[in-house]
N, CA, C and O atoms as a printed pandas DataFrame, in Angstrom:
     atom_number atom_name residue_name chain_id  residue_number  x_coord  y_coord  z_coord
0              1         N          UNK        A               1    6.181   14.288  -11.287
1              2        CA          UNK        A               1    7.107   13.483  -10.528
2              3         C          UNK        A               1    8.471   14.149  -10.520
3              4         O          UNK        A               1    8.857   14.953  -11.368
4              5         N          UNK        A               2    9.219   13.684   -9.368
5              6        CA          UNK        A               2   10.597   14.004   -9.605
6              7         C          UNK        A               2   11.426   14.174  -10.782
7              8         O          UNK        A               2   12.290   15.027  -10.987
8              9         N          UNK        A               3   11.035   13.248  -11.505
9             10        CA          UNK        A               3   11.846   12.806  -12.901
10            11         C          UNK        A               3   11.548   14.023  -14.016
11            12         O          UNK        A               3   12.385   14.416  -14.829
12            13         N          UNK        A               4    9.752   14.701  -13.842
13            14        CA          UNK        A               4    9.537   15.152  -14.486
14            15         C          UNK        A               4    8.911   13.936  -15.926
15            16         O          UNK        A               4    9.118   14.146  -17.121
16            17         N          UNK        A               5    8.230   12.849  -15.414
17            18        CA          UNK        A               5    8.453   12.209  -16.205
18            19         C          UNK        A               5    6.446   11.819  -16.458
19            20         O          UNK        A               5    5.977   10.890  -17.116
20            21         N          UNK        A               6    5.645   12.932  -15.650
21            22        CA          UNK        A               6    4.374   12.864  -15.816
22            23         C          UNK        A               6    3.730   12.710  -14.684
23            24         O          UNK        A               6    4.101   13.023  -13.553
24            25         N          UNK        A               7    2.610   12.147  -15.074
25            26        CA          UNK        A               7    1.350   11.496  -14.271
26            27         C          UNK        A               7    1.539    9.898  -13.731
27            28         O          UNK        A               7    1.765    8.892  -14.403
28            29         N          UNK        A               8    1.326   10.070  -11.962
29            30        CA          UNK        A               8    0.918    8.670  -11.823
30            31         C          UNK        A               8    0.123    8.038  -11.068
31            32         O          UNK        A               8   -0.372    7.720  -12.149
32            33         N          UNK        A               9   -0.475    7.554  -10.335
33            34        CA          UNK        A               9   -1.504    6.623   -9.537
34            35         C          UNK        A               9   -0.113    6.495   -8.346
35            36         O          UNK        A               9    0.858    5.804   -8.653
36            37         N          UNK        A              10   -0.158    7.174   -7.109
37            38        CA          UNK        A              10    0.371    6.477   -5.999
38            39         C          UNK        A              10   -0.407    6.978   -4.713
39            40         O          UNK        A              10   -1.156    7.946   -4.583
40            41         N          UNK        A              11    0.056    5.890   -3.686
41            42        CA          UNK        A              11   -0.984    5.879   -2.778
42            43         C          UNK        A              11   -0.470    7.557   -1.767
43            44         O          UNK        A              11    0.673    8.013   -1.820
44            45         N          UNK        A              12   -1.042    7.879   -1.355
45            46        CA          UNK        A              12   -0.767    9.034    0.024
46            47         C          UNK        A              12    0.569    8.935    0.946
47            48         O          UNK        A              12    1.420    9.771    1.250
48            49         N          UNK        A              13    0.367    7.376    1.306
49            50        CA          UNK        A              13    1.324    6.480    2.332
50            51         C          UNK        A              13    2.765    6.960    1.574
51            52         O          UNK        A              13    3.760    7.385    2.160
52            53         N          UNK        A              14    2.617    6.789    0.214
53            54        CA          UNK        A              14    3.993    6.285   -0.340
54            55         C          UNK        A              14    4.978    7.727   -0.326
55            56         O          UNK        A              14    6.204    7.767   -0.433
56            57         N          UNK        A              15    3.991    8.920   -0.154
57            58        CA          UNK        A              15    4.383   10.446   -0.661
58            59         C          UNK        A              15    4.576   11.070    0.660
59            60         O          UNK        A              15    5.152   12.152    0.779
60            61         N          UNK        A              16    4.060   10.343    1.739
61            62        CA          UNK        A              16    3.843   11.169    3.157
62            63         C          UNK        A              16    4.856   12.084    3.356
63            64         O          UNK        A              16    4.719   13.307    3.351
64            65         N          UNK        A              17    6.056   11.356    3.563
65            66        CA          UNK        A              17    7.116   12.475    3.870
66            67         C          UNK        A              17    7.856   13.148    2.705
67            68         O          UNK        A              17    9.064   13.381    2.727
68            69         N          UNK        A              18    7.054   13.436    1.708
69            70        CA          UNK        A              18    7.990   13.926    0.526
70            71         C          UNK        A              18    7.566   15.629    0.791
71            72         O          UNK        A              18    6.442   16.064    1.041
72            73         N          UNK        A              19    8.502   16.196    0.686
73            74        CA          UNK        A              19    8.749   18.170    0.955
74            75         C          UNK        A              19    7.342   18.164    0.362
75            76         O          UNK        A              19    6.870   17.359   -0.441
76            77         N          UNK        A              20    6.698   19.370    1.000
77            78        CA          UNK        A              20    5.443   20.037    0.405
78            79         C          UNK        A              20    5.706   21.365   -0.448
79            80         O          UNK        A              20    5.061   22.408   -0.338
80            81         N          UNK        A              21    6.810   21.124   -1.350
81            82        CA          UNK        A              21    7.442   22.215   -2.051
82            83         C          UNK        A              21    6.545   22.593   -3.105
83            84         O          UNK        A              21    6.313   23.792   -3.260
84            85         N          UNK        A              22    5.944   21.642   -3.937
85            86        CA          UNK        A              22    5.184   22.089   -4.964
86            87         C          UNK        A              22    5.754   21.102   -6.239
87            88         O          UNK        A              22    5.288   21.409   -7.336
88            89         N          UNK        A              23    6.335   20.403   -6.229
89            90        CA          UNK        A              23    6.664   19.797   -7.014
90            91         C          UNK        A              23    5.643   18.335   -7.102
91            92         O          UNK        A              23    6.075   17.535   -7.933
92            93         N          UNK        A              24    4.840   18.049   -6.643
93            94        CA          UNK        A              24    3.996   16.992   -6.305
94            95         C          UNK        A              24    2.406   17.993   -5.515
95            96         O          UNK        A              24    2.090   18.632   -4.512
96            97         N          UNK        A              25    1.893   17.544   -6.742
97            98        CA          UNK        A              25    0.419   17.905   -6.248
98            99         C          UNK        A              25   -0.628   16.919   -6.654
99           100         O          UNK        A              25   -0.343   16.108   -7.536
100          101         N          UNK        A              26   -1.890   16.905   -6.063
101          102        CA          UNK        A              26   -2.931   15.805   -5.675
102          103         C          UNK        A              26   -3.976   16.621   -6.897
103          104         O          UNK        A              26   -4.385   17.782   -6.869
104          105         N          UNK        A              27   -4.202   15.631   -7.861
105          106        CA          UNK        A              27   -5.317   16.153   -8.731
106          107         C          UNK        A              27   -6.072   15.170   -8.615
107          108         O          UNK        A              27   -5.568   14.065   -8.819
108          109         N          UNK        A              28   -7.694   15.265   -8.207
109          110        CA          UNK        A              28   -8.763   14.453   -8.220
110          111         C          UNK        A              28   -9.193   13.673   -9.379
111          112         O          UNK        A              28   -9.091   14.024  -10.554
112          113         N          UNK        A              29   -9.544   12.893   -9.062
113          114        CA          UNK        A              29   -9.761   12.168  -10.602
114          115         C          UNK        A              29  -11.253   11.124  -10.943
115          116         O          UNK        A              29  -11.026   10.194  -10.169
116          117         N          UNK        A              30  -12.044   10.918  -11.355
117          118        CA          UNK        A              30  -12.914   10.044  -11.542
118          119         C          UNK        A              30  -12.619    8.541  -10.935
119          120         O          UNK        A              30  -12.002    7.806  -11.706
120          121         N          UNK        A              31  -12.902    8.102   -9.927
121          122        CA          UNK        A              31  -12.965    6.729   -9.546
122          123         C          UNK        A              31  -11.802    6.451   -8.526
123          124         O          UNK        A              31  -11.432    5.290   -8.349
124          125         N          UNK        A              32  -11.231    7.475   -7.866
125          126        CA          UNK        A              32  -10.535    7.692   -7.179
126          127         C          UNK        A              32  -11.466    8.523   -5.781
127          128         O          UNK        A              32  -12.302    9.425   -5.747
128          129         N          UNK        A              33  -10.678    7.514   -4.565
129          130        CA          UNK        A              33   -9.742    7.087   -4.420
130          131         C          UNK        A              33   -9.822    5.411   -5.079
131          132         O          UNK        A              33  -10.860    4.928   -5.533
132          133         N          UNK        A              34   -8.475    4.679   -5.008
133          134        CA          UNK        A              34   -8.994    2.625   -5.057
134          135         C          UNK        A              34   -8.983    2.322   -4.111
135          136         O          UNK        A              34   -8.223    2.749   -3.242
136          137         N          UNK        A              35   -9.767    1.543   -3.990
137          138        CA          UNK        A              35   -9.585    0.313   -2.926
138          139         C          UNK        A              35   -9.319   -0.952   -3.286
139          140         O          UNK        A              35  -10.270   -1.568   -3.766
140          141         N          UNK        A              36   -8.012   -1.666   -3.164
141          142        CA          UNK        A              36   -7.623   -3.169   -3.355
142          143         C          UNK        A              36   -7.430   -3.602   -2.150
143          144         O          UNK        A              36   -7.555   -3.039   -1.062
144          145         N          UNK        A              37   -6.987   -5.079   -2.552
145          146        CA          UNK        A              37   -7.184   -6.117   -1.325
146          147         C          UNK        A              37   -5.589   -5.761   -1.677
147          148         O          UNK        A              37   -5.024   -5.370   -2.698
148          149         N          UNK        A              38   -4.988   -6.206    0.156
149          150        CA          UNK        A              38   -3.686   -6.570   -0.111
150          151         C          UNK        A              38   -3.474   -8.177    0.115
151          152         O          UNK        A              38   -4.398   -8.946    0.378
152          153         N          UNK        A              39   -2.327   -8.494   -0.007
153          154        CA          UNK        A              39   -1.630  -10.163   -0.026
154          155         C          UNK        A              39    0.068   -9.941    0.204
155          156         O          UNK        A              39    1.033   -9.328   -0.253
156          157         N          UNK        A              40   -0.457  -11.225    1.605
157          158        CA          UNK        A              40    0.482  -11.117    2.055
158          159         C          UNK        A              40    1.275  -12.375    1.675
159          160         O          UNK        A              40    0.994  -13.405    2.288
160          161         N          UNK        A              41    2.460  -12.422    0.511
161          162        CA          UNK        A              41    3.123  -13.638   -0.284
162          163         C          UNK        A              41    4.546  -14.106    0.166
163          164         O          UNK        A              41    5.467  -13.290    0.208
164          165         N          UNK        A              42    4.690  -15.139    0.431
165          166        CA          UNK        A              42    6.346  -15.833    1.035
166          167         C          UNK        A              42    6.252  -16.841    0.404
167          168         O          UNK        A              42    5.302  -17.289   -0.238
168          169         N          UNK        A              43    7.900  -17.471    0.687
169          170        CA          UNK        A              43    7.913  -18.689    0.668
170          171         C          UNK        A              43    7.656  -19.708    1.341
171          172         O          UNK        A              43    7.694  -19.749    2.571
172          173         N          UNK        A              44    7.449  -20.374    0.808
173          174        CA          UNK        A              44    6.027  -21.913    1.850
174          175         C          UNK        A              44    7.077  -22.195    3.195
175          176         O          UNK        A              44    8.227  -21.971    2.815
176          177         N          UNK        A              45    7.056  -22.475    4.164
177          178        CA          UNK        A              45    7.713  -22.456    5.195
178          179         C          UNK        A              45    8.737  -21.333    5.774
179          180         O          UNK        A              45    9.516  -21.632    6.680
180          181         N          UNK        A              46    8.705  -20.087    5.238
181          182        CA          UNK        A              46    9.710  -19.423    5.350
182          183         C          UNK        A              46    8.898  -17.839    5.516
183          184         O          UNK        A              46    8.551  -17.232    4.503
184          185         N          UNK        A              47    8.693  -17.366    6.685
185          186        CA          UNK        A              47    7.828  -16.241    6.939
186          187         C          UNK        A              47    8.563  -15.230    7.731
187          188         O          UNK        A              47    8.362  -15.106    8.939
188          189         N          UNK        A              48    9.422  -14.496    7.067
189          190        CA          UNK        A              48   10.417  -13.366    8.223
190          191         C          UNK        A              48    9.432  -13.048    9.351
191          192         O          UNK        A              48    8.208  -12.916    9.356
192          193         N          UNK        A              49   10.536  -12.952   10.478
193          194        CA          UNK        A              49    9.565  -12.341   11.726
194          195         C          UNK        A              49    8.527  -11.023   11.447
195          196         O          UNK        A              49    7.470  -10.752   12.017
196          197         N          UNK        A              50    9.246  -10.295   10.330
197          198        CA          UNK        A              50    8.603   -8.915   10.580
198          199         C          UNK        A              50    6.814   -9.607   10.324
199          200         O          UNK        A              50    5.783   -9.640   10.997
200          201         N          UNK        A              51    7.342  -10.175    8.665
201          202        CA          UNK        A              51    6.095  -10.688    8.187
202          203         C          UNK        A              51    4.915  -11.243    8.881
203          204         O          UNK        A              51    3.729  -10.937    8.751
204          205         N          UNK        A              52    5.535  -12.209    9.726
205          206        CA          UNK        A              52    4.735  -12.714   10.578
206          207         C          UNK        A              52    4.174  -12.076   11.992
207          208         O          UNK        A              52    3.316  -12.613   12.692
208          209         N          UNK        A              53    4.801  -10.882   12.258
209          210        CA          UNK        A              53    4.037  -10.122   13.322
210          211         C          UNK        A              53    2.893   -9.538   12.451
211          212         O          UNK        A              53    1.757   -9.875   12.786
212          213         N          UNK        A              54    3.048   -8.556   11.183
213          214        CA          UNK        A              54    1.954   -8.341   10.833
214          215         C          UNK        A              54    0.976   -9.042   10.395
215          216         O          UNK        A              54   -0.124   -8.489   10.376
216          217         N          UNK        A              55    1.102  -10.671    9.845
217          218        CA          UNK        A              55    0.198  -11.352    9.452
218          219         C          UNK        A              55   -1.089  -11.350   10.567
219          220         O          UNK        A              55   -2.302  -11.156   10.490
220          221         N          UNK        A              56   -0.164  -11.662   11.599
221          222        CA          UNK        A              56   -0.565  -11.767   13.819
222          223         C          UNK        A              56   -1.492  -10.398   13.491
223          224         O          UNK        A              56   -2.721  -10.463   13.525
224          225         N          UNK        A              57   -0.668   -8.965   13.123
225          226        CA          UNK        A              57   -1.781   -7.814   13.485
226          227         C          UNK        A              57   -3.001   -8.172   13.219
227          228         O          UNK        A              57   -3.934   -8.281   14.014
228          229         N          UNK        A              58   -2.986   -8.478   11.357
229          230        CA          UNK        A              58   -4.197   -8.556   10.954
230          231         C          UNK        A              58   -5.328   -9.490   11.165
231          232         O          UNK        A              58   -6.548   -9.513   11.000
232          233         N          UNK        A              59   -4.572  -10.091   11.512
233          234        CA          UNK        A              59   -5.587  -11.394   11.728
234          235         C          UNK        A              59   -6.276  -10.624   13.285
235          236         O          UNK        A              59   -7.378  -10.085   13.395
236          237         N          UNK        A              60   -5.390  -10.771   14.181
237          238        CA          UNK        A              60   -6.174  -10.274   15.982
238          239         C          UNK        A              60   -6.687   -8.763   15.364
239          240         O          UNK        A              60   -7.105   -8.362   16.450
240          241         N          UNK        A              61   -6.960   -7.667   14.474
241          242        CA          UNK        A              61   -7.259   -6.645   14.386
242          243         C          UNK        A              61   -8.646   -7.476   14.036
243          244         O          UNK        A              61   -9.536   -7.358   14.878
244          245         N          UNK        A              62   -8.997   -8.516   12.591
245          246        CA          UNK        A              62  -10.017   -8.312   12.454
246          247         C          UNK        A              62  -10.105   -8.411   11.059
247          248         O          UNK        A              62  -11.046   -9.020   10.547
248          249         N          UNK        A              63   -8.943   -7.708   10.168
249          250        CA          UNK        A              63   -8.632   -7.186    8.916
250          251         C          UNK        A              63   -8.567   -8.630    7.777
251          252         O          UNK        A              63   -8.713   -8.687    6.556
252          253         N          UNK        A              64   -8.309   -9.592    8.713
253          254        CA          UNK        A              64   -7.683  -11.116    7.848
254          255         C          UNK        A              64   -8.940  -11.150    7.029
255          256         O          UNK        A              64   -9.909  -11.286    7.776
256          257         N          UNK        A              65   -9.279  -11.073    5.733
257          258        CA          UNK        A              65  -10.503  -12.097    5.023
258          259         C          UNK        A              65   -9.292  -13.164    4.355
259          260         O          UNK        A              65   -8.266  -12.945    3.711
260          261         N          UNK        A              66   -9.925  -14.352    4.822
261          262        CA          UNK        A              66   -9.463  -15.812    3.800
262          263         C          UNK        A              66   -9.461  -15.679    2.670
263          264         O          UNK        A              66  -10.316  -14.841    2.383
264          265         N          UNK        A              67   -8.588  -16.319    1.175
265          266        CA          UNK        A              67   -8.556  -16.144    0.338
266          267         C          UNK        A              67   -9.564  -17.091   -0.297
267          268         O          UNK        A              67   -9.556  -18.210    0.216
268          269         N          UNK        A              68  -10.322  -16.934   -1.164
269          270        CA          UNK        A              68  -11.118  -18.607   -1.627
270          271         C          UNK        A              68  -10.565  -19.068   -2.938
271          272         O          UNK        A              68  -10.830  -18.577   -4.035
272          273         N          UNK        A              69   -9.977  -19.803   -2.758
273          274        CA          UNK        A              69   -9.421  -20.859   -3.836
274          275         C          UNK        A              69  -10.203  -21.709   -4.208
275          276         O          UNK        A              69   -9.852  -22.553   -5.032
């Protein structure tokens, strides 16, 4: 890492635009890549627009699974 501060678990997305200098390299690892669910969390009546366009993507994409409580 930047810091020099080791090893860590981050996604691709998060590194995309970071320089391809050599300071960050991709080592394979057992059980990699993950796959988690994401969640999308607000406050109960209170859903920023951005939030709520993507809630809209996922749902009309297809992507929405219901949570079961």
């Amino acid at each position: 890492m930047a810091a020099g501060l080791g090893v860590t678990l981050v996604s691709r997305d998060a590194v995309a635009r970071q320089p391809a200098d050599g300071r960050m390299v991709e080592v394979p690892g057992a059980g990699a890549p993950l796959h988690r669910d994401w969640h999308l969390v607000t406050n109960p009546g209170h859903l920023p627009a951005t939030a709520s366009m993507l809630a809209a993507h996922v749902v009309e994409t297809g992507w929405f699974r219901p949570a079961v409580r």
